[in-house]
RODO-2510 file (C-alpha; in nm, 4 decimals, decimal comma):
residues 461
     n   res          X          Y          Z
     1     x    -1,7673    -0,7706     1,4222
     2     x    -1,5572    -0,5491     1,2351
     3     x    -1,2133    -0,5079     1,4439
     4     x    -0,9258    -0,7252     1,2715
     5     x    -0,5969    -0,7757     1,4415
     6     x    -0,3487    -0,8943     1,2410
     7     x     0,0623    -0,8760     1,2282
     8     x     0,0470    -0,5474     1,0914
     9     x    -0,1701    -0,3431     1,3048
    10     x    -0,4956    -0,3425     1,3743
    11     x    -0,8201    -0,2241     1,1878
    12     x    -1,1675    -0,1236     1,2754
    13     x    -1,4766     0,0503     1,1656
    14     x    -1,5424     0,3583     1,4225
    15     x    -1,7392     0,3170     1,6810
    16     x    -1,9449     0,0508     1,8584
    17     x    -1,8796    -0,2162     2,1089
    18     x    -1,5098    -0,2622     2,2539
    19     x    -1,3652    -0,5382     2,1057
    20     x    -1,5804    -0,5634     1,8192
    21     x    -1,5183    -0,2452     1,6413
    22     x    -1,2038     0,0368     1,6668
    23     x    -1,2913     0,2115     2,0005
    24     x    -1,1079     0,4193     2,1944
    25     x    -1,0279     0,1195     2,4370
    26     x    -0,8920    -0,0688     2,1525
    27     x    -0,7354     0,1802     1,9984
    28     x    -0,5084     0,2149     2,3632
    29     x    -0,4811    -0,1478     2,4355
    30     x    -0,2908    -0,1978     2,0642
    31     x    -0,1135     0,1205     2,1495
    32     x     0,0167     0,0307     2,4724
    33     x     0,1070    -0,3247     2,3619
    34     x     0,3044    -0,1699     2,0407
    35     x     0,4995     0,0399     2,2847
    36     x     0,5528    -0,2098     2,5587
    37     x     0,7239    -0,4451     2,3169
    38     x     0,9207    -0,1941     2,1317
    39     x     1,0681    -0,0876     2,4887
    40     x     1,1621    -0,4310     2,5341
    41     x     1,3274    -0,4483     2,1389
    42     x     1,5116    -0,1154     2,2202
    43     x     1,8861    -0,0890     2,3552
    44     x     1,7875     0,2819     2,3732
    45     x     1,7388     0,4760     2,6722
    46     x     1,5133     0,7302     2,4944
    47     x     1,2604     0,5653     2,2840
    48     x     1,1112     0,7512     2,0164
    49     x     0,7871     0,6640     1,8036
    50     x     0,6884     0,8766     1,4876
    51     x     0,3123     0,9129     1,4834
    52     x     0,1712     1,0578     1,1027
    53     x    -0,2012     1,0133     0,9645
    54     x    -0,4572     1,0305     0,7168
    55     x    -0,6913     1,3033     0,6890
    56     x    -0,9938     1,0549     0,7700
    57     x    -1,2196     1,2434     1,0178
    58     x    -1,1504     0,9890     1,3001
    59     x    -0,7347     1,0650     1,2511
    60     x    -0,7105     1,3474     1,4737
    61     x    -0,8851     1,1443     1,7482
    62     x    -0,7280     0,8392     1,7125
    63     x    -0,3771     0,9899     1,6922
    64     x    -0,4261     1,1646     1,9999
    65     x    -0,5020     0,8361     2,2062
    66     x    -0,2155     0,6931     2,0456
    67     x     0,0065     0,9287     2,1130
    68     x    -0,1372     0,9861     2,5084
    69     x    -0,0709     0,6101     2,5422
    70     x     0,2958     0,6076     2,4309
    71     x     0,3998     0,9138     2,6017
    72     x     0,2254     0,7686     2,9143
    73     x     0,5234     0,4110     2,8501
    74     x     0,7738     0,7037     2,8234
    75     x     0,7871     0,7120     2,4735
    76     x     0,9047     1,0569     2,3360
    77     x     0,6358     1,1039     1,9934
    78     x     0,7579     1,2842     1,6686
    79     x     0,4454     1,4094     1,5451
    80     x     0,4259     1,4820     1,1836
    81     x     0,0169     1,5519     1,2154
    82     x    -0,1401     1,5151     0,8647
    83     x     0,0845     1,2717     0,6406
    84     x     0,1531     1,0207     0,4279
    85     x     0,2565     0,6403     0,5249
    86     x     0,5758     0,6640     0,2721
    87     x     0,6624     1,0136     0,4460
    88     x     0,6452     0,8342     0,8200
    89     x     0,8000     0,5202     0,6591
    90     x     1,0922     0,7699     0,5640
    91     x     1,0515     0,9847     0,8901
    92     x     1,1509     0,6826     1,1504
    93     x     1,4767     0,6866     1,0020
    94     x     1,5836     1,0319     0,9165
    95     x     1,4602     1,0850     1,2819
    96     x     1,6448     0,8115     1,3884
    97     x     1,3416     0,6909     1,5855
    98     x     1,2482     0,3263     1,7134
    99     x     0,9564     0,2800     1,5718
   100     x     0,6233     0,4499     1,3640
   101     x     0,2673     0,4342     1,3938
   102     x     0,0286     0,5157     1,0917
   103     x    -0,3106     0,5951     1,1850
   104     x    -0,4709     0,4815     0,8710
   105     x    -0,7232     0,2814     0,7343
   106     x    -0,5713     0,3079     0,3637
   107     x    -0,7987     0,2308     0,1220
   108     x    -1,1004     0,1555     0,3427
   109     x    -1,4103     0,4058     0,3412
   110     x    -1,4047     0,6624     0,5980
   111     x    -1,5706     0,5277     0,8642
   112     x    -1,3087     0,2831     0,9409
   113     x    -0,9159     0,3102     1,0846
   114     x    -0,6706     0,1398     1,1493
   115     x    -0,2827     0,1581     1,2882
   116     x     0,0164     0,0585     1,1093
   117     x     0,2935    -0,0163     1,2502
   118     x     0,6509     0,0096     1,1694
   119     x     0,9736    -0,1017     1,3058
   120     x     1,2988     0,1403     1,3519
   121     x     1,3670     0,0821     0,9826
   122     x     1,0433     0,2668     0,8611
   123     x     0,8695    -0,0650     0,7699
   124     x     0,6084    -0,3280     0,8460
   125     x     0,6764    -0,5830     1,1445
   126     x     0,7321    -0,9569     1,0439
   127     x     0,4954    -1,2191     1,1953
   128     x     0,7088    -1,2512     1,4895
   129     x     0,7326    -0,9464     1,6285
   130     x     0,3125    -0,8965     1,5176
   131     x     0,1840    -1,1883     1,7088
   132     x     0,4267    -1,0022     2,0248
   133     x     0,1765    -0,7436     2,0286
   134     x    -0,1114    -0,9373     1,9565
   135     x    -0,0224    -1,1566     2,2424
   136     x     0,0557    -0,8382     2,5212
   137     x    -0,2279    -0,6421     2,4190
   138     x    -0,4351    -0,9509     2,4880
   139     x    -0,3019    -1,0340     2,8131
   140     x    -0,2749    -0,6622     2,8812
   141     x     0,0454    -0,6726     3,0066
   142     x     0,1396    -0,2873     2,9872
   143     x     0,3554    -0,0825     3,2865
   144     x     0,3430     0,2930     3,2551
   145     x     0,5628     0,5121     3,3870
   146     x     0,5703     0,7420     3,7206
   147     x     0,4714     1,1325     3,6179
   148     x     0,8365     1,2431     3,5845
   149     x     0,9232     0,9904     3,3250
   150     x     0,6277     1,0460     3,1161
   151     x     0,6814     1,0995     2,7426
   152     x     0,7726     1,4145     2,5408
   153     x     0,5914     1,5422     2,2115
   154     x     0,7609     1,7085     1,9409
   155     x     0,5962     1,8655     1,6221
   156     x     0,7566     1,8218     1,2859
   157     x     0,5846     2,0509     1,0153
   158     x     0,7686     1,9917     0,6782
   159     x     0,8209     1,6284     0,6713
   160     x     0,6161     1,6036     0,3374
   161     x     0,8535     1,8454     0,2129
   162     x     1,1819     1,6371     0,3424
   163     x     1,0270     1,3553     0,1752
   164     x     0,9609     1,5031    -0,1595
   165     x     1,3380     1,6210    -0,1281
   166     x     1,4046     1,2829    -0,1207
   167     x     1,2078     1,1551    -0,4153
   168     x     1,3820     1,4289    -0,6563
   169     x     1,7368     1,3288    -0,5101
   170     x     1,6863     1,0605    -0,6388
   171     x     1,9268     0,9468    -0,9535
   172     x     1,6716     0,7744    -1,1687
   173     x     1,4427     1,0969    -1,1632
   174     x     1,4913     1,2965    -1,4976
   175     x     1,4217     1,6214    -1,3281
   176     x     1,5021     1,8267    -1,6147
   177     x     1,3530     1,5780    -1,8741
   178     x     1,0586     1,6016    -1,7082
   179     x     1,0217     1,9729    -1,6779
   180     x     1,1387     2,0288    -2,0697
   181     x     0,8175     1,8140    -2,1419
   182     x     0,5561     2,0599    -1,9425
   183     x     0,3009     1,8179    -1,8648
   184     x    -0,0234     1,8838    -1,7273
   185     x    -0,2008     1,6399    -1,4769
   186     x    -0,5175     1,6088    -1,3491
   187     x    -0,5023     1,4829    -0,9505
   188     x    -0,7578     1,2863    -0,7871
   189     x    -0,6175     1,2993    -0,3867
   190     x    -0,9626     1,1774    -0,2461
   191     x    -0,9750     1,4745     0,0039
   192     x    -0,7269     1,3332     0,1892
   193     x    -0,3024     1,3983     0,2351
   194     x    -0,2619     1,3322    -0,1461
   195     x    -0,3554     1,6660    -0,1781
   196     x    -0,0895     1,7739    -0,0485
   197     x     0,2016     1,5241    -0,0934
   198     x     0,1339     1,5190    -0,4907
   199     x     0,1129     1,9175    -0,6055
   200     x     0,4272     1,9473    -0,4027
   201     x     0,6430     1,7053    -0,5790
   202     x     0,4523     1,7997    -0,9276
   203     x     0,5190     2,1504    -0,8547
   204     x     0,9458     2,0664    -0,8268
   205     x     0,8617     1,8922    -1,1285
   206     x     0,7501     2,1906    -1,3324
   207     x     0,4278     1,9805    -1,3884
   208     x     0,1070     2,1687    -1,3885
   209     x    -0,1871     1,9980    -1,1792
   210     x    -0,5384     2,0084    -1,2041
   211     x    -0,6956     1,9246    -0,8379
   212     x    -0,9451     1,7040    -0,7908
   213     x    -1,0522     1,6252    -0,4583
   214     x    -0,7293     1,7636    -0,3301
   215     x    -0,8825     1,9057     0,0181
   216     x    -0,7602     1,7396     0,2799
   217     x    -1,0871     1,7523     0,5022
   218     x    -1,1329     1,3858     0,5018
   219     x    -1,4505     1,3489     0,3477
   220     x    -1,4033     1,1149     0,0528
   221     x    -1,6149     1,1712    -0,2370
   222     x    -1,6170     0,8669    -0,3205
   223     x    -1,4778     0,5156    -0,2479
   224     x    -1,1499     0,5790    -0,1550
   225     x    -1,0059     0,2554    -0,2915
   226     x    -0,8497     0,3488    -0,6299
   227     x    -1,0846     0,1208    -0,9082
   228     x    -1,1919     0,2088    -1,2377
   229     x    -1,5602     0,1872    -1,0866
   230     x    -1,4816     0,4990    -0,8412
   231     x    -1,2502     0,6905    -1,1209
   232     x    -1,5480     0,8121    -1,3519
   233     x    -1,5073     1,2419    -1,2947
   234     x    -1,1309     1,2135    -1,2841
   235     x    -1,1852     1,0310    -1,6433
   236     x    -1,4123     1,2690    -1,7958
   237     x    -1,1607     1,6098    -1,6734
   238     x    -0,8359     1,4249    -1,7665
   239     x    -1,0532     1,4480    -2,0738
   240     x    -1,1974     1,8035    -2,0816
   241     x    -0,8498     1,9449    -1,9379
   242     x    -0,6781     1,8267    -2,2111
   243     x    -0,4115     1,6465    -1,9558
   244     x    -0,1437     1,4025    -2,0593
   245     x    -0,2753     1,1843    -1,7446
   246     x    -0,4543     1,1295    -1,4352
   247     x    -0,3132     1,0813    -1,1095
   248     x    -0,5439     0,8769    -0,8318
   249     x    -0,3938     0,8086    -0,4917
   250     x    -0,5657     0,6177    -0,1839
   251     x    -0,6029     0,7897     0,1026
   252     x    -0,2220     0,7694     0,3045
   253     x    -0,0731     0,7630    -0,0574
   254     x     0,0817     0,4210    -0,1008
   255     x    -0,0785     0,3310    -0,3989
   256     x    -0,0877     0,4767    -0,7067
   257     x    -0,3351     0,4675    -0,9997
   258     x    -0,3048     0,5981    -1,3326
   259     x    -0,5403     0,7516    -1,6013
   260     x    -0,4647     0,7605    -1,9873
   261     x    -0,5407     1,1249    -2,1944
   262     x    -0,7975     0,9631    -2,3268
   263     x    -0,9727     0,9049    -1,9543
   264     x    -0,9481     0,5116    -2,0014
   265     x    -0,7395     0,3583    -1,7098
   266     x    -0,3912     0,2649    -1,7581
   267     x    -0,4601     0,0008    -1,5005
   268     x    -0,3573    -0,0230    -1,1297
   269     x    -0,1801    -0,3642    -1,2038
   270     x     0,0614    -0,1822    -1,4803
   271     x     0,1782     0,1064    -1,2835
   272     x     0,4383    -0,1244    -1,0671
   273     x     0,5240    -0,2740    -1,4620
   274     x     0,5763     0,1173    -1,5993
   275     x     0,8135     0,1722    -1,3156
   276     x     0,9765    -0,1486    -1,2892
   277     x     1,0652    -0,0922    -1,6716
   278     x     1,1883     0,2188    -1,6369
   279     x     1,4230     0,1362    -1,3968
   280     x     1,5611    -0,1604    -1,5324
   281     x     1,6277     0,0136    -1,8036
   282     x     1,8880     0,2307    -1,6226
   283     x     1,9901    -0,0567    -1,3417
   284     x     2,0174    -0,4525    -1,4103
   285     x     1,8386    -0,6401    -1,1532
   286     x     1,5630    -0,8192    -1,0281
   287     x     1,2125    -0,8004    -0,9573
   288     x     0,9326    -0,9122    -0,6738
   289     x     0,5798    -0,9014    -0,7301
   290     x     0,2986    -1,0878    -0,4837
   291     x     0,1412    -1,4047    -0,5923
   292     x    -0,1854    -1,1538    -0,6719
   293     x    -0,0183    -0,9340    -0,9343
   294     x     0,0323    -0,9428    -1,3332
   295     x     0,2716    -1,1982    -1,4951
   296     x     0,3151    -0,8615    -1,7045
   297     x     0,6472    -0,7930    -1,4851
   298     x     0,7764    -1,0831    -1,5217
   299     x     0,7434    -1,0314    -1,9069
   300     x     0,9243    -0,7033    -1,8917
   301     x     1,1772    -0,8230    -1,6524
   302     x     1,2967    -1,0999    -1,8560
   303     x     1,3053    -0,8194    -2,1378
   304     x     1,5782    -0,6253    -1,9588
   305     x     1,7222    -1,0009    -1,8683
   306     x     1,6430    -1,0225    -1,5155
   307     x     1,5000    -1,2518    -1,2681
   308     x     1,1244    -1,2363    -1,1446
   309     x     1,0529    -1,3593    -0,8018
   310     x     0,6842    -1,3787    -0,6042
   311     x     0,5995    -1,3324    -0,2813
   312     x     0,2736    -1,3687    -0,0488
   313     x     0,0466    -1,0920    -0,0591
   314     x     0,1670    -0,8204     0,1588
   315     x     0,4329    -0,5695     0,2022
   316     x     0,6299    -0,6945     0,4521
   317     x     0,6409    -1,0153     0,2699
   318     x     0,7157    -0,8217    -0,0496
   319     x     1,0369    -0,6439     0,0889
   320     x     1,1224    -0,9875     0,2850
   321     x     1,1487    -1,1384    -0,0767
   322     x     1,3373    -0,8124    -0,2606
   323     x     1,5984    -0,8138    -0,0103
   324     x     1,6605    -1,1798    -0,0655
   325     x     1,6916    -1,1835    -0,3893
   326     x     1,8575    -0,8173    -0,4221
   327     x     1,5684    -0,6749    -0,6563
   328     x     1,6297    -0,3772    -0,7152
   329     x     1,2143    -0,2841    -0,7880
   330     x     0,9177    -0,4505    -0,6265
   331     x     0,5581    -0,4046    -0,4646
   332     x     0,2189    -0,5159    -0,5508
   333     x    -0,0408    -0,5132    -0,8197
   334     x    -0,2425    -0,3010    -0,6595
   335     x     0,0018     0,0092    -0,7321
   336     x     0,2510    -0,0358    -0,5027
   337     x     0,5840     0,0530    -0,6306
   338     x     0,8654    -0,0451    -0,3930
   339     x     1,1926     0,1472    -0,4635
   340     x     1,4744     0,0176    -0,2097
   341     x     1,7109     0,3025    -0,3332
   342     x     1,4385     0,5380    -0,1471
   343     x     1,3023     0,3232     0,1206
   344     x     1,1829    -0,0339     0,1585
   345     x     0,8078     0,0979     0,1382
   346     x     0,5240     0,1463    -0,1032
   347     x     0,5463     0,4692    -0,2136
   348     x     0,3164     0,6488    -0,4379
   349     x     0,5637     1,0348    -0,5133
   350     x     0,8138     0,7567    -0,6057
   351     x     0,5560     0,6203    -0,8372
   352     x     0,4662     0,9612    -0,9848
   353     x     0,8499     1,0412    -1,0183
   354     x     0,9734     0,7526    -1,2061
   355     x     0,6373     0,7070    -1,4175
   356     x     0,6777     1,0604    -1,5115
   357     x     1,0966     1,0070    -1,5734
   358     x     0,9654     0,7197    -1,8344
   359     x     0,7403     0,8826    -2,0260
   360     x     0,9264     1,1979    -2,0789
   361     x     1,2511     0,9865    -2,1796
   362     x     1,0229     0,7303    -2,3844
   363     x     0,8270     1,0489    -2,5523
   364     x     0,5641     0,8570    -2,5953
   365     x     0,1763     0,9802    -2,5029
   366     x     0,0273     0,7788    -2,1547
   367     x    -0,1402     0,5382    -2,3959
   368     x     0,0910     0,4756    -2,6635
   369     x     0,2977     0,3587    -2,3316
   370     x     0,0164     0,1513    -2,2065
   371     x    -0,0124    -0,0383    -2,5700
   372     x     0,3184    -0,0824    -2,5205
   373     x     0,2842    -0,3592    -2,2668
   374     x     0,1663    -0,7022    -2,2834
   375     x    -0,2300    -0,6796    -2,2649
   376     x    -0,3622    -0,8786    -1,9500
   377     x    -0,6617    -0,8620    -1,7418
   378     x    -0,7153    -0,9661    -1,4055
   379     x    -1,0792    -1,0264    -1,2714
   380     x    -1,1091    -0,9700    -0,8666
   381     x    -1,3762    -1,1079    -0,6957
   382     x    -1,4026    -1,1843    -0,3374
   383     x    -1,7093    -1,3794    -0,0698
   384     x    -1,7711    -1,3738     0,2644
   385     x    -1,6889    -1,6270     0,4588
   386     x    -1,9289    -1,8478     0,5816
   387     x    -1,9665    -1,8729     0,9929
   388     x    -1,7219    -2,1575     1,1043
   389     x    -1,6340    -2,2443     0,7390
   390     x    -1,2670    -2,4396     0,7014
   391     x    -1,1232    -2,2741     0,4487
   392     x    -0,7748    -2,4267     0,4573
   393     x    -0,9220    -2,7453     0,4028
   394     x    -1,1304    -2,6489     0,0987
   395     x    -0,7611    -2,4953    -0,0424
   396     x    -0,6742    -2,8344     0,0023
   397     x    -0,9225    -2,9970    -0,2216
   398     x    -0,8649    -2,7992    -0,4745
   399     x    -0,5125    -2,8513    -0,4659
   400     x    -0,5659    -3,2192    -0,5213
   401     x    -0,8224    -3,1283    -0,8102
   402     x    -0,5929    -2,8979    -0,9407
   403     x    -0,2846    -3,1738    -0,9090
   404     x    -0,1587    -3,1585    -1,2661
   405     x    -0,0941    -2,7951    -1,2756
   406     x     0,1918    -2,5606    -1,1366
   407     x     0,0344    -2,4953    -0,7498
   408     x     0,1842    -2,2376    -0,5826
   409     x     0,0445    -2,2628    -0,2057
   410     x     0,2905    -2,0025     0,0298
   411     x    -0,0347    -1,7934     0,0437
   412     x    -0,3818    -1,9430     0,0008
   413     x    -0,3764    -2,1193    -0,3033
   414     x    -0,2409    -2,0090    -0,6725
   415     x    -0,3354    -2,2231    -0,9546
   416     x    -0,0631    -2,1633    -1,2487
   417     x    -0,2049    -2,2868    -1,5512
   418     x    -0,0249    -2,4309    -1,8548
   419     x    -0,1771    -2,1515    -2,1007
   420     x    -0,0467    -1,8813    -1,8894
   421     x    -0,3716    -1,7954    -1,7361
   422     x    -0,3615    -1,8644    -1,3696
   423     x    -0,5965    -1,8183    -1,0339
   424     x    -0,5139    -1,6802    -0,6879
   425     x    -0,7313    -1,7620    -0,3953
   426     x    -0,6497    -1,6481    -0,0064
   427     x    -0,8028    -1,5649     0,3156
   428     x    -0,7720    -1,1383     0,3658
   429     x    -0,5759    -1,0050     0,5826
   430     x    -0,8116    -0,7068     0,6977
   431     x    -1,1539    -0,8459     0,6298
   432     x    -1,3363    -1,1315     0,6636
   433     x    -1,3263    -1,2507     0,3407
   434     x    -1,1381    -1,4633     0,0550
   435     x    -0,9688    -1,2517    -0,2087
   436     x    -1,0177    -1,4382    -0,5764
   437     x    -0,8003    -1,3193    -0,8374
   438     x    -0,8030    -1,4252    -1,2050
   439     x    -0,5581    -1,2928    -1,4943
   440     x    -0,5992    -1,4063    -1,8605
   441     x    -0,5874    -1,1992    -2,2029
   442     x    -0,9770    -1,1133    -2,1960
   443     x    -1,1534    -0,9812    -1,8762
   444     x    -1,4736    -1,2327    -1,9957
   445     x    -1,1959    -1,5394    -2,0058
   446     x    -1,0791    -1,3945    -1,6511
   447     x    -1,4277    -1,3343    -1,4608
   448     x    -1,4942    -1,6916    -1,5870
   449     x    -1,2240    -1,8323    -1,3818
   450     x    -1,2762    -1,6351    -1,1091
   451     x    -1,5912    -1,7044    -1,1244
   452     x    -1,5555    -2,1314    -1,1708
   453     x    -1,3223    -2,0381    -0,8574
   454     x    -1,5891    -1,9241    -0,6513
   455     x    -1,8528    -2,1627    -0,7226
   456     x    -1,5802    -2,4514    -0,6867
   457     x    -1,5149    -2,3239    -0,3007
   458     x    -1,9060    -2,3229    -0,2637
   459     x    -1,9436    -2,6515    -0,3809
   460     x    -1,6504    -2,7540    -0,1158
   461     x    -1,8048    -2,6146     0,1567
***
C-alpha cells in the first residue's frame, strides 16, 4: 500500500488498486474534498485555485483530473502548466487566488505523485484545516455544480518569469556584485522544471550555466532526491568545466543542493546555514530550523547575536515557528531556505540568489566558504515499520532510558546530548517509515548513533 494521506496532501505511487496507490479515483476524491472545504473557508463569490506541476510524466494527467474536478465545484483554475512549487506558492497571491494545488511528488522517483496543497496565502495547510479534507474526502461529501456554474480555466505562461522578477527585487540580492564576479555554474535540474526556473534567474544574474539534466521531459536520470550518492556526474563536470559550483535541485525546486569546485559536496544541511549567514549579516534577527537539521545555524546565529528556535519537521510547522518568533530566515536541513521577505515557502531561486550574493560579497571560492563553517555530520538512516508495531510507545521507552539528557519530544523523539552530539527519531510523514537522524563531528561517530538508535527501537519492539 503505497497511498499516504496526510495534512498536507496526499501521495501515491502511479497506478494500481484505488485506495492503495494514486489512481485517478483518488486523485478526484482528494481533489473534490480540497475544493469542497475551501468553498466553505471562502467569503468569495468566485473561488479561484492555482494549479502548477512538475515535469514527472504522470503531471500532465494528474493535473488535468485535478483541475476537471475543481472546475466541476465551480472553481475558476489559474493554470501555470509546468512549474515550480515556490512559483505557485508565489502565484496564489499575486493572483489573489484562494487556494493552490501542486501536483508533485518532490523528491520521490518518478513513478510516484502527489498533491500539495496550499491555502490563499501560498502555503501549506495546518493540521486543522488537513484532517478537514481528510475527513470529506473520506465521507465523500462533495456537491458539484449545475452546467452553467461550472468552473473557468485560465492559462498563465510567464509565471516562472514573474517569480524570478521577484527573487532579483529582492534587497539582499547583490545583483551587480554578482554579475562583476562572472561565475560559471554547472546545473543539475533532474529533467524536470529546474531546468527552466534556474538558467532564467542565472541568466539575470550574468552567471553562465552549464546544463545538466536541464530537459524538462520528466525522465529523471537518476534519483531525484538531491544526496551525495545520486550527485556523482554533476561532481566530476563541476570538475572538468572548471565551475565555481554546482547547482542540484529536486524535482518542483524547493530544495537546493550545492557542489564545491572541487566536485565534493558543500552539503545539503549547510546551504540553509550559507544563507541564513548571509542574511544576518545585512538584517538582525532570528532563526528556525526543524528538530532534524544542523546545530550549525544555531552556531552562526548566535555569531550575528540572534536567537535560534526549532520546530517539528515540516514546513508548515517551520513557518508556524518563524512567524512566532519573527525570524527573519528559516527552513530545513534538507535545503530548504525559507525567506519571509519573499514568501513564507521553501524556495530554491531564493537559495541560488542569496548563496550567490554571499560568496561574491565574501570573495571567497565555494570551499574556502564551506571551511568556513563549523564541521558537522549528520548520519540518516531510516526502517520500515514493522506490521502493527507501536511506535509511540517504544519513543517512550527510550525517553525514560534516555531520562538524564535534554529530550526534546514535539516530534518523535530528539535526544540532545551533553557533548553536543544529539539523535532525532520520528514516524515519516509520506512513507511508512521512521526517519533516524544523527549529527556529531565525524560521520563514523554519527552512523554509530544512528545506528545504536536503530538497534535500540528493535530491541523495543
Amino acid at each position: 500500500m503505497t497511498l499516504i494521506k496526510s495534512i498536507s496532501g496526499i501521495r501515491g505511487t502511479i497506478g494500481g488498486i484505488p485506495g492503495d496507490n494514486l489512481t485517478p479515483i483518488d486523485t478526484v476524491k482528494f481533489a473534490a474534498a480540497y475544493g469542497t472545504w475551501l468553498k466553505k473557508q471562502s467569503n468569495s463569490e468566485i473561488v479561484q485555485v492555482v494549479i502548477g506541476r512538475d515535469a514527472r510524466v504522470s503531471g500532465s494527467l494528474i493535473s488535468g483530473l485535478v483541475a476537471d474536478t475543481l472546475m466541476a465545484l465551480g472553481i475558476d483554475i489559474v493554470d501555470l502548466g509546468l512549474s515550480t512549487t515556490p512559483t505557485v506558492e508565489v502565484m496564489v497571491v499575486a493572483e489573489k487566488a484562494q487556494g493552490g494545488i501542486v501536483v508533485t511528488a518532490s523528491h520521490n522517483p518518478g513513478h510516484w505523485n502527489a498533491l500539495k496543497l496550499l491555502d490563499d496565502k501560498g502555503e501549506f495547510l495546518n493540521a486543522k484545516h488537513g484532517e478537514a479534507i481528510i475527513k470529506l474526502a473520506h465521507n465523500e461529501d462533495f456537491n458539484f455544480v449545475k452546467v452553467g456554474d461550472l468552473g473557468k480555466t485560465t492559462t498563465k505562461h510567464n509565471a516562472i518569469e514573474e517569480h524570478v522578477e521577484q527573487v532579483l527585487a529582492l534587497d539582499v540580492v547583490a545583483i551587480e556584485a554578482i554579475k562583476r564576479k562572472k561565475y560559471k555554474v554547472v546545473l543539475d535540474a533532474v529533467n524536470s522544471a529546474g531546468g527552466i526556473a534556474i538558467p532564467a534567474l542565472l541568466e539575470k544574474l550574468g552567471v553562465e550555466c552549464v546544463k545538466l539534466y536541464c530537459d524538462p521531459s520528466g525522465n529523471f536520470p537518476h534519483n531525484p532526491e538531491p544526496l551525495e550518492e545520486h550527485l556523482t556526474e554533476i561532481s566530476s563536470l563541476v570538475v572538468k568545466e572548471k565551475a565555481d559550483f554546482g547547482i542540484v535541485v529536486d524535482p518542483d525546486v524547493d530544495r537546493l543542493a550545492l557542489v564545491n569546485e572541487d566536485g565534493t559536496m558543500f552539503g545539503e544541511e549547510y546551504t540553509l546555514v550559507a544563507c541564513a549567514d548571509y542574511v544576518l549579516g545585512k538584517k538582525a534577527g532570528n532563526t528556525v530550523s526543524n528538530l532534524s537539521s544542523t546545530r550549525a545555524l544555531k552556531n552562526i546565529t548566535l555569531k550575528h547575536k540572534g536567537q535560534h528556535f526549532s520546530s517539528a519537521v515540516g514546513e508548515v510547522n517551520v513557518v508556524k515557528k518563524m512567524k512566532s518568533v519573527n525570524a527573519v530566515i528559516g527552513g530545513e536541513g534538507n535545503g530548504g531556505v525559507i525567506y519571509p521577505e519573499a514568501h513564507n515557502g521553501r524556495d530554491a531561486l531564493v537559495g541560488v540568489a542569496l548563496f550567490l550574493s554571499l560568496l561574491a560579497e565574501s570573495s571567497m571560492s565555494c570551499k574556502e566558504l564551506r571551511t568556513s563553517y563549523p564541521s558537522y555530520f549528520i548520519a540518516k538512516e531510516k526502517m520500515e515499520l514493522p506490521p502493527d508495531s507501536d511506535i509511540d510507545a517504544v519513543f517512550v521507552q527510550i525517553q525514560k532510558v534516555y531520562a538524564n539528557e535534554k529530550l526534546d519530544i514535539i516530534d518523535g523523539t530528539k535526544i540532545n546530548f551533553k557533548n553536543g552530539e544529539w539523535v532525532h527519531m520520528r514516524k515519516s510523514n509520506t512513507e511508512p517509515i521512521i526517519r533516524i537522524y544523527a549529527e556529531s563531528t565525524s560521520i563514523k561517530r554519527a552512523s554509530d548513533l544512528a545506528q545504536l538508535m536503530i538497534e535500540t527501537i528493535i530491541d523495543l519492539i
